[in-house]
Structure formats: structure tokens, C-alpha cells
C-alpha positions as CSV (number, residue, x, y, z in Angstrom):
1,X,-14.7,-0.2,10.0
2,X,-11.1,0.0,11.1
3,X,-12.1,3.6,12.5
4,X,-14.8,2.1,14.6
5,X,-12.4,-0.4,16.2
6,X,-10.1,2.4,17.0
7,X,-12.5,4.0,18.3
8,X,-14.1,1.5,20.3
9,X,-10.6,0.6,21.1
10,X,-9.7,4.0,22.6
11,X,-13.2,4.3,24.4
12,X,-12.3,1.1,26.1
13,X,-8.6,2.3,27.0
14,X,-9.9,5.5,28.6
15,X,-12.7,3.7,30.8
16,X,-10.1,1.3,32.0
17,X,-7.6,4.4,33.3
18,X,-10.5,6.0,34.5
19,X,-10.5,2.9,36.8
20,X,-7.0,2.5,37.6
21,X,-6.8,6.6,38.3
22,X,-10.1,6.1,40.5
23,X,-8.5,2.9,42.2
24,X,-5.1,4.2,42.9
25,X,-6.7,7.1,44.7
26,X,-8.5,4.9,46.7
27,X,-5.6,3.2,47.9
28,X,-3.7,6.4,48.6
29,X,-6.8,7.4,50.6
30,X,-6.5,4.3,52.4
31,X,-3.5,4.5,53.8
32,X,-2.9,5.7,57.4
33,X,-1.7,9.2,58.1
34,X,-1.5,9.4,61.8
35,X,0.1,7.4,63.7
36,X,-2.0,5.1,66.6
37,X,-2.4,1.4,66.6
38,X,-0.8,1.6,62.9
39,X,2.1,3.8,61.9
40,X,2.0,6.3,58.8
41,X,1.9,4.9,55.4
42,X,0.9,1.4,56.8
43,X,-2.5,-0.2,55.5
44,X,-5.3,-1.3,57.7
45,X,-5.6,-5.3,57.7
46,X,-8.4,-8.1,59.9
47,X,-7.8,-10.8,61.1
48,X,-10.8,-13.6,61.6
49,X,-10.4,-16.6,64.0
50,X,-11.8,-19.7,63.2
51,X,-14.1,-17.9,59.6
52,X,-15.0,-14.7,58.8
53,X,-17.9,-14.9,60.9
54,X,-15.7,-15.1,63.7
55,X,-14.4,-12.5,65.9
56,X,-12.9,-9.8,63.7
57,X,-9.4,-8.2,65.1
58,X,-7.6,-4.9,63.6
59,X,-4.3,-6.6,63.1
60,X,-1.0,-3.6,62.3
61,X,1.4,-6.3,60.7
62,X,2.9,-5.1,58.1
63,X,2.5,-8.0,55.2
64,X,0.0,-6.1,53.4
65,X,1.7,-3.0,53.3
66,X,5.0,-4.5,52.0
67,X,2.6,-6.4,49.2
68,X,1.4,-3.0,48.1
69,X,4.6,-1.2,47.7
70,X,6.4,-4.6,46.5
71,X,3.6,-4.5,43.7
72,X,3.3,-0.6,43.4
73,X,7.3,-0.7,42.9
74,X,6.5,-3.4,39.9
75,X,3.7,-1.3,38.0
76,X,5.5,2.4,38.8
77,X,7.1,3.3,35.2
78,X,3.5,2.1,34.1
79,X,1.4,5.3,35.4
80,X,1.4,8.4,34.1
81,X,1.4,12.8,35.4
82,X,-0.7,12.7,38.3
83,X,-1.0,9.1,39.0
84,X,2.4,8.5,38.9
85,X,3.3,11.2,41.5
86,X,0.6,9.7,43.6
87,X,2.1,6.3,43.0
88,X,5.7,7.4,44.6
89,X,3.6,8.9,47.3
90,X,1.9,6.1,48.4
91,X,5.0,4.3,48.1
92,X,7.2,6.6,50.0
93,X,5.0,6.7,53.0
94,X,4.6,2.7,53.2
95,X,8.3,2.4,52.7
96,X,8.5,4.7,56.3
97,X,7.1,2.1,58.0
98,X,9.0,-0.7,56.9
99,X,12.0,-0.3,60.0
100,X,9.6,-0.8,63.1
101,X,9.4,-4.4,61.4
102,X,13.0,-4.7,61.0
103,X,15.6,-6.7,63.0
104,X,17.7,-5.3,65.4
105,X,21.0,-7.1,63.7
106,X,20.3,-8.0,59.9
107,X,18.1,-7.1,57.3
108,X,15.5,-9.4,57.7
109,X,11.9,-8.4,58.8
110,X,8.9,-9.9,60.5
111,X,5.3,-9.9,60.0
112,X,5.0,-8.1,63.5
113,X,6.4,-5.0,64.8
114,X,10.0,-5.5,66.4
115,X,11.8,-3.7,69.4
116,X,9.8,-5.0,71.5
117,X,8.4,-7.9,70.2
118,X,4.4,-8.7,69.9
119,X,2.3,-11.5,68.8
120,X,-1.4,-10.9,67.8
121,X,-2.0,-7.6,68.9
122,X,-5.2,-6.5,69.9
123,X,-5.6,-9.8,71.7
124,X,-5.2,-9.7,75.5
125,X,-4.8,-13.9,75.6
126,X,-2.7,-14.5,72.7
127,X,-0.8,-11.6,73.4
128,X,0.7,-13.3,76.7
129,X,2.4,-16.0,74.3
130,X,5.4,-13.2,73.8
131,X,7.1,-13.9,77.4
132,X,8.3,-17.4,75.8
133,X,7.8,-17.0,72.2
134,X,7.9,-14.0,69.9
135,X,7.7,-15.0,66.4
136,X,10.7,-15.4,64.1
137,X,11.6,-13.4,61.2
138,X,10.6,-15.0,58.0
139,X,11.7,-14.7,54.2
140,X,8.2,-14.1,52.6
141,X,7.5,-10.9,55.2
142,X,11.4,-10.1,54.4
143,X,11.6,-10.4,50.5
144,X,8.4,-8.7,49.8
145,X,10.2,-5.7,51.7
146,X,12.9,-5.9,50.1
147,X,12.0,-5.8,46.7
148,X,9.0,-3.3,48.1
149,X,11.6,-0.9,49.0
150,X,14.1,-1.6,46.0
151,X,17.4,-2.6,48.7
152,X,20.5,-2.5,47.1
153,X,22.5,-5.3,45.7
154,X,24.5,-5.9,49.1
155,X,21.5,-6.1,51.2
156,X,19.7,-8.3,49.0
157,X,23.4,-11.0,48.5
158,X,23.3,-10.6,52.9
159,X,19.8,-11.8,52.9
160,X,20.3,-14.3,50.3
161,X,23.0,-15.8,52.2
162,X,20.9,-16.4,55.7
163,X,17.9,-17.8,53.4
164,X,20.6,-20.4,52.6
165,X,21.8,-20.9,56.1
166,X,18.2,-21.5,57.0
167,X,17.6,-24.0,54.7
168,X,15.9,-27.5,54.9
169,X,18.6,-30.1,55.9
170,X,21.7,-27.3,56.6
171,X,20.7,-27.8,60.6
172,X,17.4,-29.2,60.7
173,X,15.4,-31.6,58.5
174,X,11.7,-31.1,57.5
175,X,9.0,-32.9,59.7
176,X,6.1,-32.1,57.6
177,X,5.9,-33.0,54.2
178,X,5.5,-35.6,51.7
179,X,7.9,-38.3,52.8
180,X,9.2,-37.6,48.5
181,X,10.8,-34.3,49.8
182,X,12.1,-34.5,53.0
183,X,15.9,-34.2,51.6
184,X,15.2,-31.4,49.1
185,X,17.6,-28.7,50.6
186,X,14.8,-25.6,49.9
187,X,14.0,-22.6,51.1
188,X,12.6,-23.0,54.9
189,X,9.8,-20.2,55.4
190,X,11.4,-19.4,59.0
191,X,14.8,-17.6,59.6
192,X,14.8,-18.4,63.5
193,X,16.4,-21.5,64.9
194,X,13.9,-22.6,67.1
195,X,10.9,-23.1,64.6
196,X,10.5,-26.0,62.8
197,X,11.7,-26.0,58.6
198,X,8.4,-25.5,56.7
199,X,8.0,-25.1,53.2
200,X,5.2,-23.2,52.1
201,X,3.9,-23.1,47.8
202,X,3.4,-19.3,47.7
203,X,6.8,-18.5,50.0
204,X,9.4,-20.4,47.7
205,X,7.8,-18.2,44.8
206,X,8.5,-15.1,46.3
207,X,11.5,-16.3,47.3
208,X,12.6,-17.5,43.9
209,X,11.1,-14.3,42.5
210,X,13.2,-12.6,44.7
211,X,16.6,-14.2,43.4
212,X,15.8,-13.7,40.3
213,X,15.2,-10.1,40.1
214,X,18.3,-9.5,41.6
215,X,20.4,-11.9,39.5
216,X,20.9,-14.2,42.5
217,X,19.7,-17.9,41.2
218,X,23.2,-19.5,41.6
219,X,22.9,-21.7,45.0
220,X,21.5,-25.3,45.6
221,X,18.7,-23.6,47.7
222,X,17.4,-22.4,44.3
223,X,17.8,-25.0,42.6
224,X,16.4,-27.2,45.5
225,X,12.8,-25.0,45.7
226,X,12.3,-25.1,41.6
227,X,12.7,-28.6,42.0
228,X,10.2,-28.9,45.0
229,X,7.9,-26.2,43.0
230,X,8.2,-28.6,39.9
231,X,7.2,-31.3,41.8
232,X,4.2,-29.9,43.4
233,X,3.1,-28.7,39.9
234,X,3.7,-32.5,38.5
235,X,1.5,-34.0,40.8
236,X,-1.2,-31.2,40.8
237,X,-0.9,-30.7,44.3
238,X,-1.7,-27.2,44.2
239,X,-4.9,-28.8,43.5
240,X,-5.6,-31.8,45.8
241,X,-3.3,-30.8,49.0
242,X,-2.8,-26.8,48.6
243,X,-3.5,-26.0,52.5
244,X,-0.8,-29.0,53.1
245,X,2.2,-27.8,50.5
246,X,1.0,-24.3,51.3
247,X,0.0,-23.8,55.1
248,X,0.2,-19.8,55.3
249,X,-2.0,-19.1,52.0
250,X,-3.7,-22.6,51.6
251,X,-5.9,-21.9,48.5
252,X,-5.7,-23.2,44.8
253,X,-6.7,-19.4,43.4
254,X,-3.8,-17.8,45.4
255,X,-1.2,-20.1,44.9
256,X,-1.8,-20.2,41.1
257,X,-1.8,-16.3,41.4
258,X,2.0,-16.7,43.1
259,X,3.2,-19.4,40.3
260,X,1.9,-17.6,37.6
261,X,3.7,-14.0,38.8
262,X,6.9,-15.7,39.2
263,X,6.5,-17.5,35.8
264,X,5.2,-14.6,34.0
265,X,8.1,-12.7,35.3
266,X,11.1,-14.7,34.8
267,X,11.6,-17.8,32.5
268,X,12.6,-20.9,34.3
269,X,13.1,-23.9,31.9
270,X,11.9,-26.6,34.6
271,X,8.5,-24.8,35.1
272,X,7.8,-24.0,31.8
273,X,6.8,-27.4,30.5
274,X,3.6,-26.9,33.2
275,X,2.6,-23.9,31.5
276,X,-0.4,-26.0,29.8
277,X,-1.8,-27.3,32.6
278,X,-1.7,-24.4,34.6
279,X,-3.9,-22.3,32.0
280,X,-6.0,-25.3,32.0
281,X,-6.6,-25.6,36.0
282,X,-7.1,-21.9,36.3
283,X,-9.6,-22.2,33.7
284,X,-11.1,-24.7,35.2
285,X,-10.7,-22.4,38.9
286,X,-12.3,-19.6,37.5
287,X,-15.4,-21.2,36.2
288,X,-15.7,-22.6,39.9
289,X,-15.1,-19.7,41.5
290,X,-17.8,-17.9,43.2
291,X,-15.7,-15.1,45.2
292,X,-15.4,-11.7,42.7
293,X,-11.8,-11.5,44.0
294,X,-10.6,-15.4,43.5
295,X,-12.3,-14.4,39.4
296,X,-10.0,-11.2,39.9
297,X,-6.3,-12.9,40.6
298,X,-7.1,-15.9,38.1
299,X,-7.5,-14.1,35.6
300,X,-4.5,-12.1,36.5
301,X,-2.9,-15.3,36.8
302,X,-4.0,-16.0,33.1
303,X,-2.6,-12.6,31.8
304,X,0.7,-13.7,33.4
305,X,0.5,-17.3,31.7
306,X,-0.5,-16.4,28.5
307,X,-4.1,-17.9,28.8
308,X,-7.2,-15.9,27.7
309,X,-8.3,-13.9,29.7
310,X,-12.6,-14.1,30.0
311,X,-14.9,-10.8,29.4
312,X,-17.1,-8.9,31.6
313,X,-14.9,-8.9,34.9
314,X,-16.5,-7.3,37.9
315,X,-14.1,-5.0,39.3
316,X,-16.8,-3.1,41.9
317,X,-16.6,-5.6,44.5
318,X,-15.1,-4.7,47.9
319,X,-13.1,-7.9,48.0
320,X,-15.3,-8.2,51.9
321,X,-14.9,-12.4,51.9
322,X,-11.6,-12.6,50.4
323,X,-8.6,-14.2,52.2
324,X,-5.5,-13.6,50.8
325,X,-3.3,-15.1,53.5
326,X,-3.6,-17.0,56.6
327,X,-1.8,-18.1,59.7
328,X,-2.4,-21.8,61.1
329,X,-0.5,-23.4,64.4
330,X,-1.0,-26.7,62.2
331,X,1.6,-25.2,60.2
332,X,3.8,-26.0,62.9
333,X,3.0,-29.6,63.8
334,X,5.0,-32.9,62.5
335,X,3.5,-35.3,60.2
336,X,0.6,-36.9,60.9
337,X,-0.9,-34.0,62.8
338,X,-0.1,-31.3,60.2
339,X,-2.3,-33.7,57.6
340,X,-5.0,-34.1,59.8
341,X,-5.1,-30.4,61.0
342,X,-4.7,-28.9,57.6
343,X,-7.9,-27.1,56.7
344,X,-9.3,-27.1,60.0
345,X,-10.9,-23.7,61.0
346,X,-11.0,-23.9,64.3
347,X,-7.1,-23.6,64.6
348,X,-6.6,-21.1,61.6
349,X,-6.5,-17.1,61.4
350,X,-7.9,-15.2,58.5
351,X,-6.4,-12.2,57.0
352,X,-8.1,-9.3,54.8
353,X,-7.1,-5.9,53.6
354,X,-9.1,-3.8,52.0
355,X,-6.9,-1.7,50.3
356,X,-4.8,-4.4,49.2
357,X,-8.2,-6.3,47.3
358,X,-7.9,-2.7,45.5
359,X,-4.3,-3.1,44.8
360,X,-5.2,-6.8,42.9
361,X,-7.9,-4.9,41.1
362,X,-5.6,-2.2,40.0
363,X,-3.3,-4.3,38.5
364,X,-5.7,-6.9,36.7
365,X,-6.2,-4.0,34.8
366,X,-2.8,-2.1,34.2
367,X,-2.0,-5.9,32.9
368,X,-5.4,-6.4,30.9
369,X,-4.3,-2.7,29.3
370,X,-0.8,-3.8,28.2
């Protein structure tokens, strides 16, 4: 009996790095070697105005490609001979790209190319709106770069410092939240001056994730955005209001995908008191959920929370549906407009990458493995 479970054990272990070894190639053939409307190394990504049966628009920002290397760089020591040559490959040429994205000054990056500017490229109209507005820099694009390309400790403490400066209430107060947090000094998603302070669910994870891996959770800032996440946890508003406390990812699946990663990572005392009901709602999620990729980063998301984890996971789906991320002028607009736009379509972008669906499915199983 105990030689059958081993067996069946290593049978099982095998199939799922057959999968990994077939996914990771995948990726790596994914990624673009010549450069044209993308540079080398960077990943293809869509976006989709209004839904995805809208007008579908190659889109070269470079978000997805810093999420692959940010999570590539956190599974690395994990592969093995030829996969783990391939893995610093992949990771080498994405890393290339990361400076046409970088500012001119300071170590902070956008989700467009810099030097010059653009906004929505590949779109004649929109593209006009950089003679009086190119978009700022912002800490989620910056941070996932960062830690992407493993910076060194002075970069990372120079960064740290403007996320602070940038803060809600340091120049500027928040417009559009709950009237609760409107003196919380947290983490604004925006490093330019003339944008509105915004907080965003998924960004003050990454951002927190980011202090923490590099031993930097010492300032109010920090303490500010736990608070705020706590909060949000609290009242379940990940549930009830996520396009409202989380404007540039806006659905329940992914922002208890970015909680759980940043809990499942580092312990934070505040947070873990909501470890319950967080395996209970993504319980609850993945029952409900009818896109193969939503089932996919749940039950990552369960892995990381120490939930159980259901059998039987598809992992041959394309991820074709799936939005990851998206990008909403309501996210802009003061209190009560940003309410009443929230989770309108006809004034939201959609954003896919293929590879980076891979990516999620690569790492549900590296984590299912340990």
C-alpha cells in the first residue's frame, strides 16, 4: 500500500513538471525577439474598450512583462537543469526592456514607454491626449520592476522615499473614497503632482509587498495602507465595492489573488486575524466562478492562505476572457462620480496577455507541487 501511494505520488509529481517544463517554454516562446511595435524580451498584451467584444488594440506597455519577471524572479531557485537556464533567459531579455519605461530623473517607471512620452498607442484619437497630458509614473508599474529586476537596496530606499512624498494628505487629500478614509496617509497609486491621490486594493499590496521584501516597513505610509487594507478586509469590501476600493483591477478574484500573495509572503499581525474569512470568500468565489482563469488564481490564492485547495483544475485553457487589469477615466473622478461610474464599461479599458495567463498557470502548479 505505502508503495502504491509513492508511486502514485511520484506519477503525479512528474505529470505536473511535465506541465510546468511545457508551460515555461511556452512563455519563453512567447516573448518578442525583434524589435517593432514591442521591444525584445517584452510580452505581447490587448487592450478592449468598452468589453472584450469591443475593438481589440495591441497595447506595448510594459506591466505585463514586469509581472512575469517580478513572478519568474520569485519562483527562479524553484526550477531545475534546463528549465532553470531558460527561466534566467526569459528573465534576462524582459529585464532589457525595462529602461525605455524608465524616468529620465529617478527610478521610477511608467506603464508606457518614456522619452518621448505616449498614451494608448496604436490609437490615432487617444493618442492626441499626449500634447497636454502624458501619463504619470506610478508605484504598482514601478515596484513590480523593481523587485522584477532584483534593484539594489539604494534604489529600492530612493523609491521608497518618493512613495512617501506622494502620499495621501503630504500635498494633496483624497477625493474619492469612503468619507472613513479620507485622512489615512497611504500609499497614493500616482507619483506625479498633477493627478489626483487614488488608492487602489491590489496597488497598496504590491506596494506593501514591496517594503517588505526589502526590509523597508518602518514609515507611517506603511502603516497607513495596512490599516486602510485591514479596513477594506473588515467590511468585506473586496466583495461589495471591489471596482470602487480597487479602480485599476476592480474584480473580487484578482484582488484576493493580490491579498493572499502579500499574506502568504510576509506575516503582518493586523491582517492575519482575516485569514478565516478570506479562505471562506474565495471558497465561496471559486464555486461561482465560471472563467478557467478566475478558478486558476483562487486557488492560488488558497495555496497562499492555507485553504484547501479543490481537485481536477483545468490548466488547458488559453485564459482568452480573462482580465487581469484594467484602466478606467472614473478612476480619476471625485466622489459622487467615481461611485456612479464605477463598473461602467463604456468608460473602462480591458487588458489581456496571453503569456502572462501562462505565467499564473505555471505557478498554481510550482505552488500546488511544494
Amino acid at each position: 500500500m505505502r508503495f502504491s501511494m509513492f508511486f502514485l505520488c511520484l506519477v503525479m509529481g512528474l505529470q505536473a513538471r511535465g506541465q510546468t517544463s511545457r508551460l515555461l517554454r511556452e512563455i519563453a516562446a512567447d516573448q518578442v525577439a525583434e524589435d517593432s511595435f514591442y521591444y525584445c524580451g517584452m510580452f505581447r498584451s490587448f487592450r478592449y474598450y468598452g468589453n472584450l467584444q469591443g475593438k481589440k488594440k495591441e497595447d506595448n506597455n510594459i506591466f505585463f512583462t514586469g509581472l512575469i519577471a517580478f513572478t519568474l524572479t520569485e519562483l527562479q531557485n524553484r526550477f531545475r537543469g534546463e528549465d532553470s537556464v531558460l527561466c534566467q533567459q526569459i528573465l534576462a531579455r524582459a529585464r532589457s526592456s525595462f529602461r525605455y519605461f524608465r524616468n529620465g530623473t529617478r527610478a521610477t517607471y511608467n506603464f508606457w514607454k518614456t522619452n518621448p512620452g505616449i498614451v494608448f498607442p496604436n490609437s490615432r484619437f487617444l493618442g492626441l491626449f499626449k500634447k497636454w497630458h502624458t501619463l504619470p509614473d506610478d508605484i504598482d508599474d514601478t515596484v513590480i520592476l523593481l523587485m522584477g529586476m532584483q534593484a539594489n537596496d539604494t534604489t529600492a530606499r530612493a523609491v521608497k522615499l518618493l512613495m512617501e512624498q506622494h502620499a495621501n494628505t503630504v500635498r494633496y487629500r483624497i477625493r474619492n473614497t469612503f468619507p472613513k478614509y479620507r485622512d489615512l496617509p497611504a500609499y497614493s497609486t500616482w507619483f506625479g503632482r498633477s493627478m489626483p491621490i487614488d488608492f487602489d486594493f491590489c496597488v497598496l499590496t504590491n506596494a506593501l509587498y514591496f517594503s517588505h521584501a526589502y526590509g523597508m516597513f518602518n514609515g507611517r505610509s506603511d502603516s497607513a495602507s495596512v490599516a486602510l487594507l485591514d479596513s477594506f478586509i473588515r467590511h468585506r469590501e473586496y466583495v461589495t465595492h471591489p471596482a470602487y476600493i480597487s479602480p485599476h483591477y476592480g474584480r473580487t478574484p484578482v484582488l484576493i489573488y493580490h491579498i493572499a500573495r502579500l499574506m502568504g509572503t510576509f506575516t503582518i499581525a493586523s491582517l492575519e486575524k482575516h485569514r478565516a474569512q478570506l479562505i471562506a470568500d474565495a471558497t465561496a468565489q471559486l464555486r461561482m466562478a465560471q472563467d478557467p482563469m478566475d478558478r486558476v488564481i483562487l486557488s492560488t490564492a488558497l495555496i497562499w492562505l492555507g485553504g484547501t485547495v479543490p481537485e481536477g483544475l483545468s490548466l488547458n485553457d488559453d485564459g482568452g476572457d480573462f482580465v487581469f487589469f484594467k484602466a478606467g477615466f472614473n478612476s480619476l473622478l471625485p466622489d459622487p462620480y467615481k461611485r456612479i461610474f464605477s463598473g461602467y464599461h463604456v468608460v473602462t479599458y480591458y487588458y489581456q496577455c496571453p503569456a502572462y495567463n501562462k505565467l499564473l498557470m505555471l505557478q498554481h502548479l510550482m505552488l500546488r507541487e511544494r
